[in-house]
C-alpha positions as semicolon CSV with decimal commas, in nm:
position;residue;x (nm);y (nm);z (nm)
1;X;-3,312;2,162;-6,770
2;X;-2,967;2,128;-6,623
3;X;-2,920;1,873;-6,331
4;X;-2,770;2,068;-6,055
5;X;-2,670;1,750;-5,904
6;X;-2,485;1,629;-6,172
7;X;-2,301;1,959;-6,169
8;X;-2,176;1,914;-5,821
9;X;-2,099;1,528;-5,846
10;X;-1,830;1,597;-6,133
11;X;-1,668;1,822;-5,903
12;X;-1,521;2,121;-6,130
13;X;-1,509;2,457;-5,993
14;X;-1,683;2,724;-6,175
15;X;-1,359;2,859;-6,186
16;X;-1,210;2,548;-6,338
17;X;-1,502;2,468;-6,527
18;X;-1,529;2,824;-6,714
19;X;-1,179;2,755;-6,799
20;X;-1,242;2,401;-6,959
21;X;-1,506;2,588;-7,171
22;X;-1,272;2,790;-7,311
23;X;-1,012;2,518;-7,356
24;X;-1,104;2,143;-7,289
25;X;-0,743;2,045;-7,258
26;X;-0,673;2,336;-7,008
27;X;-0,504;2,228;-6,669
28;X;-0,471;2,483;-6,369
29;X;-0,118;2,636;-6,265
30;X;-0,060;2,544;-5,879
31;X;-0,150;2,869;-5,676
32;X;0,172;3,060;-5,605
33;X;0,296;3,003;-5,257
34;X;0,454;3,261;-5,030
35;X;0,482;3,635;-5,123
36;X;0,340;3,610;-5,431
37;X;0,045;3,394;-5,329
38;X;-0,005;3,648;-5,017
39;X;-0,021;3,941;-5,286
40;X;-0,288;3,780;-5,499
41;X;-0,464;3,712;-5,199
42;X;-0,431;4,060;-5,094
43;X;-0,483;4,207;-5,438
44;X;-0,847;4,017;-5,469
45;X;-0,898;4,105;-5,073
46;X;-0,857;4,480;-5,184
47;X;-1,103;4,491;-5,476
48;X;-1,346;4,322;-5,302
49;X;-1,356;4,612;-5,084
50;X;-1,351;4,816;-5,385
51;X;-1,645;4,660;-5,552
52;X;-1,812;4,640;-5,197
53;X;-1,782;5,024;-5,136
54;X;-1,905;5,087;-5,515
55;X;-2,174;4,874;-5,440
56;X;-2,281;5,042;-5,116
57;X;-2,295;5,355;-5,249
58;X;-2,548;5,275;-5,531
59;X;-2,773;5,163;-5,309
60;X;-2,707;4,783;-5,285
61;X;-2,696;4,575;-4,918
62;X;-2,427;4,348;-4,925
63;X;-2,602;3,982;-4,746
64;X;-2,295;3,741;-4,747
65;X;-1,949;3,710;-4,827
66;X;-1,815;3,464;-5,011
67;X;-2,127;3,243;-5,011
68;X;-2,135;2,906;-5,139
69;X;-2,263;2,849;-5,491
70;X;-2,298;2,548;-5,751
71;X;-1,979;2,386;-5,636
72;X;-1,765;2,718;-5,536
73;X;-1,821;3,038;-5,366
74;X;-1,901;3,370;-5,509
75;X;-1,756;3,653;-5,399
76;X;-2,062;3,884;-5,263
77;X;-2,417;3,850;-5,244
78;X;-2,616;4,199;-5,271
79;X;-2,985;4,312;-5,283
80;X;-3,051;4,561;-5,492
81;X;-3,236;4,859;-5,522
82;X;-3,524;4,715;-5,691
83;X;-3,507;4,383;-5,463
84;X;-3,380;4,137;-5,657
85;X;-3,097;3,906;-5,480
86;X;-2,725;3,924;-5,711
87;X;-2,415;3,705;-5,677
88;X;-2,086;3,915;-5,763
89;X;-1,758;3,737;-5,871
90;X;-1,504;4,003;-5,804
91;X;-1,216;3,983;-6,015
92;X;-0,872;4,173;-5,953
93;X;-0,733;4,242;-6,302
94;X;-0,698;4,596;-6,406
95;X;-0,895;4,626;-6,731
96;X;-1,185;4,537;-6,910
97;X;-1,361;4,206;-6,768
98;X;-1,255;3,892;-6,957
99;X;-1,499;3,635;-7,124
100;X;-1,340;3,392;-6,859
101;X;-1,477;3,635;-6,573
102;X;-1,824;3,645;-6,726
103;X;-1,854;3,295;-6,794
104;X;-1,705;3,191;-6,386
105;X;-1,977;3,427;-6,267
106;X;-2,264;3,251;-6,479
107;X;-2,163;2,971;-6,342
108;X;-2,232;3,057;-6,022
109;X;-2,600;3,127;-6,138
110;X;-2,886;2,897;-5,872
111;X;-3,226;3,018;-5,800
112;X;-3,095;3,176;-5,473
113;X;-2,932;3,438;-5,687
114;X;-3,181;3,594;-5,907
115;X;-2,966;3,731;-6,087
116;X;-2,540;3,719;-6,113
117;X;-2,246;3,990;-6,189
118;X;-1,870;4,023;-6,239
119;X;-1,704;4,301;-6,141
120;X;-1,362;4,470;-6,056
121;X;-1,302;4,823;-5,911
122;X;-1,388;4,961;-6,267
123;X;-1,682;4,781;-6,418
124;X;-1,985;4,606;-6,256
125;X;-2,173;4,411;-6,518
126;X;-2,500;4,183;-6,479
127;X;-2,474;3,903;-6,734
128;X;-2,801;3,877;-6,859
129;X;-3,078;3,569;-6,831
130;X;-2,994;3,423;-7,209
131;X;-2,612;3,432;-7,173
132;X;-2,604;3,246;-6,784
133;X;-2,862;2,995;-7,014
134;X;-2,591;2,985;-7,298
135;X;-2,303;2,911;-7,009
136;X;-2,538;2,661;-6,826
137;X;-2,586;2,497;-7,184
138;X;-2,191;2,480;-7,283
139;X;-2,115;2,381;-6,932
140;X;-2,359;2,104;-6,933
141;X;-2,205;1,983;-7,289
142;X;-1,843;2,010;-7,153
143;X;-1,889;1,819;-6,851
144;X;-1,989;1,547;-7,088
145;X;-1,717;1,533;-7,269
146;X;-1,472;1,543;-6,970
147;X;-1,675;1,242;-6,850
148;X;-1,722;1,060;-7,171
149;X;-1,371;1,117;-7,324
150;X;-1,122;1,225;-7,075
151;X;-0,839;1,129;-7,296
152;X;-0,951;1,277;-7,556
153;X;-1,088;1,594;-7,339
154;X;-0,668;1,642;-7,207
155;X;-0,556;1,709;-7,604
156;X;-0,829;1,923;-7,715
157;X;-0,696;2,236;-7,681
158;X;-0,835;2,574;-7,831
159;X;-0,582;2,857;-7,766
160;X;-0,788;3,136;-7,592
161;X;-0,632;3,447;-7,460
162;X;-0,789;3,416;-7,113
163;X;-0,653;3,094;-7,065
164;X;-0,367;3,003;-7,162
165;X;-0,119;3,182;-6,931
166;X;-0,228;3,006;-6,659
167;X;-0,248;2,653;-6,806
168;X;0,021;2,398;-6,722
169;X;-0,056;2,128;-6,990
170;X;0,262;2,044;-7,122
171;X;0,086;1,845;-7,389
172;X;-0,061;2,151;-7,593
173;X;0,155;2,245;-7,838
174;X;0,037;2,628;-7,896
175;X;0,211;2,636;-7,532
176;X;0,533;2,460;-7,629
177;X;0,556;2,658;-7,947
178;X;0,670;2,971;-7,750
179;X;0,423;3,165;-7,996
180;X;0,081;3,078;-7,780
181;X;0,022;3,494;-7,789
182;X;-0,010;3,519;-8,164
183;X;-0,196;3,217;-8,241
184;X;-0,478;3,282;-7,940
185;X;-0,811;3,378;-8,051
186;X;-1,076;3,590;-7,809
């Protein structure tokens, strides 16, 4: 098993740390500041309310809002109809929900939260038990690495779709080569 404490001492984010997974080498943008950071702030705001009133309707009882969790805080924690307890990352992306999204919410997994989502205005998906194991497993294995070998952990990059726009390494080279959209993989 996973030591929960060991999670927390490293310090990642699940939202950081879903991103190293992807992308060892991966360093966060700064937020925006001003207008645009008050629309993204805004934007997420809204689709929480989205996802809140979807979730409402089928039933679910919404306990907390934006609860702590594993080093971060998830976005909404529901009981469902059948009882169990579920953490919800929102996410506020028009589309399909990213690997990024699903691996951020597994992350969020404790035994508080029987069970955890991800979910925007247009899908609401429960990861299931094996892939939050799979996440726990790869997350485990990269905080290693970023522990053991942080030199090496800064230039390992693996171009992923979900990531790269918002890294700022300027030491990856699919991001200096101007071409970082053709040579991503999913």
């Amino acid at each position: 098993m996973i030591d929960a404490k060991a999670s927390k001492r490293r310090g990642l984010s699940p939202s950081l740390k879903a991103k190293k997974i992807l992308c060892k080498g991966y360093e966060p943008s700064e937020f925006p500041k001003g207008r645009e950071g008050d629309r993204l702030r805004w934007k997420h705001s809204d689709e929480m309310k989205c996802v809140m009133k979807k979730l409402l309707k089928d039933g679910y009882q919404i306990l907390d809002v934006e609860a702590p969790a594993n080093g971060g805080r998830i976005d909404l924690v529901a009981k469902a109809t059948d009882g169990r307890i579920v953490g919800v990352e929102v996410k506020s992306h028009r589309g399909e929900l990213k690997e990024v999204d699903r691996i951020q919410a597994a992350l969020y997994y404790s035994p508080q939260l029987e069970t955890v989502a991800v979910a925007n205005r247009y899908y609401f998906e429960i990861l299931s038990a094996e892939y939050v194991q799979e996440v726990r497993v790869a997350a485990h294995i990269t905080e290693e690495f970023l522990e053991t070998q942080p030199d090496l952990a800064r230039v390992s990059f693996t171009p992923h779709i979900d990531v790269c726009g918002t890294c700022s390494n300027g030491l990856c080279l699919y991001r200096e080569s101007g071409s970082v959209q053709m040579r991503l993989t999913r």
